[in-house]
RODO-2510 file (C-alpha; in nm, 4 decimals, decimal comma):
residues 255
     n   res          X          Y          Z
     1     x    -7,3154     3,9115     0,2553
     2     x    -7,0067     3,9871     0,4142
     3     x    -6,6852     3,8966     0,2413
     4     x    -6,4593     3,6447     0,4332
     5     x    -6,1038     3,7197     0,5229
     6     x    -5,8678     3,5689     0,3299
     7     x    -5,6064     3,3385     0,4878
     8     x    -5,2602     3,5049     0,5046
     9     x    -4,9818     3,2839     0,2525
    10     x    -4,8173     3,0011     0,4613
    11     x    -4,4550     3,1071     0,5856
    12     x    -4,1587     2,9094     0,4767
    13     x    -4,0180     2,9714     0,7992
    14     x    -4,1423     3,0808     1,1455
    15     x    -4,1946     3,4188     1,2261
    16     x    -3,9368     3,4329     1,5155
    17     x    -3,5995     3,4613     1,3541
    18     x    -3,4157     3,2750     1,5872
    19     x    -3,6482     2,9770     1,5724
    20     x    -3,6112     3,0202     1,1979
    21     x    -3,2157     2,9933     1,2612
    22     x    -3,2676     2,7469     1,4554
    23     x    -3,4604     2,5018     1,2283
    24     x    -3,2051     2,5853     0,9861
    25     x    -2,9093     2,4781     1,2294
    26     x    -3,0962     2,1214     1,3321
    27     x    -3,1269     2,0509     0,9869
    28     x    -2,7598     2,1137     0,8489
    29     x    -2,6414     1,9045     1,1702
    30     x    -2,9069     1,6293     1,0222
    31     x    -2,7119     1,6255     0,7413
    32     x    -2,4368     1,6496     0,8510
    33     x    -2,4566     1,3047     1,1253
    34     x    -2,6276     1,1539     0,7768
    35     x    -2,2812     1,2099     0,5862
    36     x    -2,0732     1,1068     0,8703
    37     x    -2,2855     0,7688     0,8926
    38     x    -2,2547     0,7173     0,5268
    39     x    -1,8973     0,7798     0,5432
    40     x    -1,7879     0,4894     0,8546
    41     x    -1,9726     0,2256     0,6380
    42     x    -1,7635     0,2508     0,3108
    43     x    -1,4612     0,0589     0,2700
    44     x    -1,1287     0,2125     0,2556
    45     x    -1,0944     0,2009    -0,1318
    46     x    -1,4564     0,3598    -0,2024
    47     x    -1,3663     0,6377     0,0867
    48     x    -1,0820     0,7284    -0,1056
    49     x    -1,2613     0,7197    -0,4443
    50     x    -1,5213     0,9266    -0,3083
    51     x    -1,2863     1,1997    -0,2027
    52     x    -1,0946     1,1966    -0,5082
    53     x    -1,4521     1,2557    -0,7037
    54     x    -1,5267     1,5670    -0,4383
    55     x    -1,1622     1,6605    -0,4996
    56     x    -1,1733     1,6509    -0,8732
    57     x    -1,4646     1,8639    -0,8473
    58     x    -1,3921     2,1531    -0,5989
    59     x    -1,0194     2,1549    -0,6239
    60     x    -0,8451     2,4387    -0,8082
    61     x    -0,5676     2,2328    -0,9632
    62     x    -0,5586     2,1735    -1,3338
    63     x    -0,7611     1,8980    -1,4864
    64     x    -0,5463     1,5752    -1,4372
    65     x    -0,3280     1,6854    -1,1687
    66     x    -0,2505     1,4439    -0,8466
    67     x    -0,1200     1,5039    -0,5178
    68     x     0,0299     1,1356    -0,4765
    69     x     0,3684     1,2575    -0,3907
    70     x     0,1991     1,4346    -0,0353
    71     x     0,1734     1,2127     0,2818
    72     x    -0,1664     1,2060     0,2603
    73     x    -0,4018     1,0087     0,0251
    74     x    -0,4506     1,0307    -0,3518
    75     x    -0,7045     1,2522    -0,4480
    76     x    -0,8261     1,2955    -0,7898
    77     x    -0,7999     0,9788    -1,0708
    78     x    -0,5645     1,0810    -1,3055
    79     x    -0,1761     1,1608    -1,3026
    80     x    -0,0330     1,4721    -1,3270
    81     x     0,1696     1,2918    -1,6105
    82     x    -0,0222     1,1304    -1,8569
    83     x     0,0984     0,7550    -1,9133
    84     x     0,2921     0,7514    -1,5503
    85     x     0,1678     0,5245    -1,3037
    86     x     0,2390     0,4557    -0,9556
    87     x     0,4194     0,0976    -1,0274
    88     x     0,6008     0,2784    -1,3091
    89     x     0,7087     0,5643    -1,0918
    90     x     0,8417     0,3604    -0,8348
    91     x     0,9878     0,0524    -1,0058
    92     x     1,2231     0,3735    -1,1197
    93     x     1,2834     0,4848    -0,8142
    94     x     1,3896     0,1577    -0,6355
    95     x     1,6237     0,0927    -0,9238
    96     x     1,7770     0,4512    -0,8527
    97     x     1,8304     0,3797    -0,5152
    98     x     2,0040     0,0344    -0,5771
    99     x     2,2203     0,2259    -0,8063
   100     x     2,2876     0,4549    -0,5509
   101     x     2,3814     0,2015    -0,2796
   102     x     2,6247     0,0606    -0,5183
   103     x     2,4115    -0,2920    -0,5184
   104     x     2,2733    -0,2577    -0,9204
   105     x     2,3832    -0,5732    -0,9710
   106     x     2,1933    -0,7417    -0,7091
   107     x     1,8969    -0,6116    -0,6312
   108     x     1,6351    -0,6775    -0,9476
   109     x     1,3377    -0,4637    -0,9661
   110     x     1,0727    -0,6803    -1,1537
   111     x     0,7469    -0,4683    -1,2557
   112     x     0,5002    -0,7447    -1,2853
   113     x     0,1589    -0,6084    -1,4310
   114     x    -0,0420    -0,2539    -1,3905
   115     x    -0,0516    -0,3088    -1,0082
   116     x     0,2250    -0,4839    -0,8991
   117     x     0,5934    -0,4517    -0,8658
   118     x     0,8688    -0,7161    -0,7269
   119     x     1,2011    -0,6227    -0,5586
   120     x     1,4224    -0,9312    -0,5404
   121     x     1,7343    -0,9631    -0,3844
   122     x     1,9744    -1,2646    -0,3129
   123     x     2,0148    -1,3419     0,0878
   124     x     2,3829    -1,3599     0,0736
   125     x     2,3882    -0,9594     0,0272
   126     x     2,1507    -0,9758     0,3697
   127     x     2,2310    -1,2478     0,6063
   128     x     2,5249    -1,4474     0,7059
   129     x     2,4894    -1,8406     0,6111
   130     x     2,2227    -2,0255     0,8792
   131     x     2,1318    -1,6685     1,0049
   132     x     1,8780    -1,4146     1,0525
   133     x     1,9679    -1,0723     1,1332
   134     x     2,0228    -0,8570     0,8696
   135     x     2,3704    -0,7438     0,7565
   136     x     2,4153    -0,3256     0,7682
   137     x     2,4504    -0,2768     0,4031
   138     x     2,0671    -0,4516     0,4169
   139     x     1,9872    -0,2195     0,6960
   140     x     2,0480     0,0895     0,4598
   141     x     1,8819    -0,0645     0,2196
   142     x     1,5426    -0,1032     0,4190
   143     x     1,6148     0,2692     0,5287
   144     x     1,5476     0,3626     0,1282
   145     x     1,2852     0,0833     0,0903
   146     x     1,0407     0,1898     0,3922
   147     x     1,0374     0,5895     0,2265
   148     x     0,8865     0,4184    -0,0970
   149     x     0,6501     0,1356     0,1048
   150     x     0,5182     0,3824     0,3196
   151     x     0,3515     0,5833     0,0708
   152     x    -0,0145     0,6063    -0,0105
   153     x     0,0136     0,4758    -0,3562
   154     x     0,0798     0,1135    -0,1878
   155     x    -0,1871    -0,0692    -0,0236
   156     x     0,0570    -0,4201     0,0269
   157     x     0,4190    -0,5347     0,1087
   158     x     0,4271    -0,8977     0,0402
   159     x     0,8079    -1,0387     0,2042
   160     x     0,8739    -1,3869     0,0929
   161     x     1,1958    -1,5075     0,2109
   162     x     1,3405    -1,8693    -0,0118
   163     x     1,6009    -2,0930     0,0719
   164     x     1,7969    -2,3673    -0,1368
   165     x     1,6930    -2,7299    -0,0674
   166     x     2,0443    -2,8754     0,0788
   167     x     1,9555    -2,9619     0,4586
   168     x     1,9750    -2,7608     0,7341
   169     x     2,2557    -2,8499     1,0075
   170     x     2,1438    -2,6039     1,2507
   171     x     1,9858    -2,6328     1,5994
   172     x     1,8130    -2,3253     1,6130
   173     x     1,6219    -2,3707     1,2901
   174     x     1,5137    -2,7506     1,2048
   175     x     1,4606    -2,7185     0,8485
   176     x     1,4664    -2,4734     0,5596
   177     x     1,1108    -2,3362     0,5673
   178     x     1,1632    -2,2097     0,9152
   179     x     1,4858    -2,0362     0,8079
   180     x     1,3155    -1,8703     0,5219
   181     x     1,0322    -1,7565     0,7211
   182     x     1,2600    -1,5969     0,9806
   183     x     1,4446    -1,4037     0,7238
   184     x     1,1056    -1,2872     0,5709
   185     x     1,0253    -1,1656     0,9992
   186     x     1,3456    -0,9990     1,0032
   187     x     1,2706    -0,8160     0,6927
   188     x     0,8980    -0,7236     0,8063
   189     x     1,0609    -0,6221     1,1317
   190     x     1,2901    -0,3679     1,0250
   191     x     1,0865    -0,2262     0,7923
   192     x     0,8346    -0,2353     1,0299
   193     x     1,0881     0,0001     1,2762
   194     x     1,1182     0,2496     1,0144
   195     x     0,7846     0,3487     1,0057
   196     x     0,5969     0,0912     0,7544
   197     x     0,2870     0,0096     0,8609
   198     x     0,2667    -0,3701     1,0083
   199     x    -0,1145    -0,3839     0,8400
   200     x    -0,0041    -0,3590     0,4727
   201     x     0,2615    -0,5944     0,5306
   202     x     0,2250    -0,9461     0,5108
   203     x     0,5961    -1,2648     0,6143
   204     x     0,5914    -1,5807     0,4555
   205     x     0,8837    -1,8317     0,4521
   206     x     0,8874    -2,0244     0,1028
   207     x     1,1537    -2,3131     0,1687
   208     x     1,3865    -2,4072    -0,0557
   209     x     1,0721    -2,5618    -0,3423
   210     x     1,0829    -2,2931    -0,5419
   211     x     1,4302    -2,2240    -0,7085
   212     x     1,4753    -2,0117    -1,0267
   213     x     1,5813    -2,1814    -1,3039
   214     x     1,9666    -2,1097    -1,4592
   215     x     2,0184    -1,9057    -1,1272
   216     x     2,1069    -2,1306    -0,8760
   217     x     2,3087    -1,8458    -0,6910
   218     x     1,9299    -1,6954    -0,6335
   219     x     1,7301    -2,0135    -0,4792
   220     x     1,8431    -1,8374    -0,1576
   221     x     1,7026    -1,4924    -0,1945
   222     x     1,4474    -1,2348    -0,0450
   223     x     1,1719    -1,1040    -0,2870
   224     x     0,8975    -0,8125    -0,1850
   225     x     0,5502    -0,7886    -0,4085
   226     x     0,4358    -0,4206    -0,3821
   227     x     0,0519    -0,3997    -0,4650
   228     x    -0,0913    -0,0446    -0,5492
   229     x    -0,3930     0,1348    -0,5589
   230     x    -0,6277     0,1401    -0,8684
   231     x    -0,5757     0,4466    -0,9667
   232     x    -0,8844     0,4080    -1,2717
   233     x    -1,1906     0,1496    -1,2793
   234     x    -0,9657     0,0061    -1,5923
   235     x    -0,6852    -0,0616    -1,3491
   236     x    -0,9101    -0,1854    -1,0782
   237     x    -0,9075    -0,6165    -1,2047
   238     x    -0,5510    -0,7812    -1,1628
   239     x    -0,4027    -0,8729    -1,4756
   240     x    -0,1669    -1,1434    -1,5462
   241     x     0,0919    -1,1804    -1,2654
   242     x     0,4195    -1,3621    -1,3544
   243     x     0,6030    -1,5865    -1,0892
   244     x     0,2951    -1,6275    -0,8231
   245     x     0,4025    -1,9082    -0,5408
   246     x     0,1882    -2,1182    -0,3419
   247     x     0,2326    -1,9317    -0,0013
   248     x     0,2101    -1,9903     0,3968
   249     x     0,1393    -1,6481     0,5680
   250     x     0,2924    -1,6224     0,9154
   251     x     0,1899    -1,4102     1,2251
   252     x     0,4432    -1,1592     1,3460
   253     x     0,6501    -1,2831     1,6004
   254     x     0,9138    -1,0834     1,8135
   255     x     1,3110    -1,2490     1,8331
***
């Protein structure tokens, strides 16, 4: 009986090199349209996680290192300092630069919890009585504040603007609330002009119902809430916040 040939082995790839090349090259762009896909449907926080894990993985920097002081975003989850955070780091820095601009005294920095810090600052050192615009020595102090609100590290500029509760005698602006909320616009706008973006930034005028007791000298006064990034899963749930107001967001206007 005659034997039977036996059946050459199957081949991984085709014969032809370049159709073997070419399978190869249809399936890496596969993946590759799969990744980008995957990547337009996560939200902005998980994006940046997930580039901090590939960064923390692949990158040659020490174990713990950060790049938050670049332009561009965090990448890995740690510090390069252990036990300084982002709030930390910059409630020092805005206190450094009131010291430098000679107004110490005035501005307060307020770090609130693990996420948030407050800068608060009384309107007379910013406006004229019944008015909006913004006095110069205000003006260089939004040139300093828009370096530190335009990083990465912060996600949210909240600009509350207060007034005291004595009536308004002006034409232009019927009532308190609207003269609060225009200070809080004129703050958003020129912070806006120096490059801070208008989508992390949120106006709202707070009227003259929420004055600080034993200051009276502050119930007319500007205060800014910066929120920050999680940097770990810890960090990721609010903690206590100190001072929150009942608020009425307004749209951006132009003057």
């Amino acid at each position: 009986m005659a034997k039977r040939d036996k059946k050459p082995p199957l081949q991984p790839f085709p014969n032809d090199p370049g159709a073997a090349l070419f399978l190869e090259l249809m399936m890496q762009m596969l993946a590759f349209f799969i990744l980008l896909t995957s990547y337009a449907v996560i939200v902005d926080d998980k994006r940046l996680a997930a580039i901090g894990s590939l960064a923390g993985t692949f990158n040659t920097l020490p174990r713990g290192a950060n790049l938050t002081q670049g332009n561009g975003p965090s990448m890995p989850t740690r510090d390069l300092v252990e036990g300084s955070t982002a709030p930390k780091r910059t409630a020092k820095e805005l206190t450094s630069i009131a010291k430098a601009l000679g107004m110490q005294g005035a501005v307060t920095i307020l770090p609130l919890d693990k996420r948030q810090v407050r800068i608060r600052f009384p309107a007379q050192i910013a406006f004229r009585p019944g008015q909006v615009e913004l006095s110069g020595k205000a003006l260089k102090l939004m040139d300093k504040l828009a370096v530190t609100f335009s990083k990465p590290d912060v996600i949210e500029v909240s600009i509350d603007g207060f007034s005291d509760n004595k009536p308004m005698h002006n034409s232009i602006y019927p009532s308190n609330w609207e003269l609060s909320a225009a200070r809080a616009m004129s703050v958003f706008h020129a912070l806006a002009e120096r490059g801070v973006a208008k989508s992390r930034m949120i106006a709202g005028g707070m009227g003259g119902n929420h004055p600080l007791k034993g200051q009276p000298e502050l119930d007319r006064r500007v205060e800014i809430t910066l929120k920050f990034r999680p940097v770990t899963s810890k960090e990721s749930d609010d903690g206590p916040v100190i001072n929150q107001y009942k608020k009425v967001l307004i749209k951006p206007v132009k003057f």
